[in-house]
N, C-alpha and C positions, 0 to 999 in steps of 0.2 A: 496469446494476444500480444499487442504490441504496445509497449508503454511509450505514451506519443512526447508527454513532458512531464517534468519533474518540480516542484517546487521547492522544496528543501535542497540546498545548497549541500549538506553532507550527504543526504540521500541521493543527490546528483552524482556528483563527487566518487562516491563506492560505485554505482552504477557504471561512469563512464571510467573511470581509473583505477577502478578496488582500492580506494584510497579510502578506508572508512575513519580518518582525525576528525569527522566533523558530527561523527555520530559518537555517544556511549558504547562502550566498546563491549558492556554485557548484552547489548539487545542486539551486537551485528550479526552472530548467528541467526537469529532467529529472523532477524530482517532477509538476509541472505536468502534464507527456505521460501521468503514468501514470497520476494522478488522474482523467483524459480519458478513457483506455482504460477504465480500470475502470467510468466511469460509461456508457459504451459499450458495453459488453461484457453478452451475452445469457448466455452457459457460462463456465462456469469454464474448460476445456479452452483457451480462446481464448488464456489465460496463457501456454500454450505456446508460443504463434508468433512470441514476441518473443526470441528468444537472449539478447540484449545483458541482459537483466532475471535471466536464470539463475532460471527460477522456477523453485520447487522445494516439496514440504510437507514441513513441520516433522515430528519424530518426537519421542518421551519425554514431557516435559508438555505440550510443546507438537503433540501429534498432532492432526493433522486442518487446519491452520493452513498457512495460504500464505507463501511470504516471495520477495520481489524484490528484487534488486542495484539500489541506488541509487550506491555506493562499496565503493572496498575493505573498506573495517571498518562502515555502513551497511546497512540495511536500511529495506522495508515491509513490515509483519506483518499478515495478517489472517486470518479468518474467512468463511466463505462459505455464510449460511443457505438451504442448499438450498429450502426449504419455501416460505420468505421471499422467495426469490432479491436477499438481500440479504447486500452487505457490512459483516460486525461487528470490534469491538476493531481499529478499522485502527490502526497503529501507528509511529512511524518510530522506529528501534531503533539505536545508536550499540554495536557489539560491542567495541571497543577501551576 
């Protein structure tokens, strides 16, 4: 799929330059893997086969909205334009 935009500044940042200063430098691995997958990845469904990620969609304002374990109080937030088959608002989200 295509990741259409990016909201997070650091997660922009590794994306377009592999500049990852703007992220924690223990989760860029892992960010890295999933950025891959994502751009990998034909279905949405495919979300599922990875546990360690605990995908799961958002519910209340955020319905319709994907989120994957990157850390305990971390996250990545998206959108997935079915039509488009593209990924929107990708996000990395700090819940603490």
């Amino acid at each position: 799929m295509i990741i259409r935009n990016v909201i997070h500044k650091g997660l922009r940042r590794l994306m377009q330059d592999e500049d990852a200063s703007g992220l924690p430098a223990a989760v860029v691995p892992k960010i890295v893997r999933i950025l891959s997958f994502l751009q990998d990845m034909e279905r949405e469904e495919e979300l599922l086969s990875v546990p360690g990620w605990k995908a799961h969609r958002l519910s209340g304002d955020r319905k319709g909205c994907w989120s994957l374990h990157v850390t305990k109080n971390c996250r990545l937030t998206f959108a997935i334009d079915r039509e488009g088959v593209e990924i929107i608002d990708l996000d990395y989200v700090d819940y603490h």
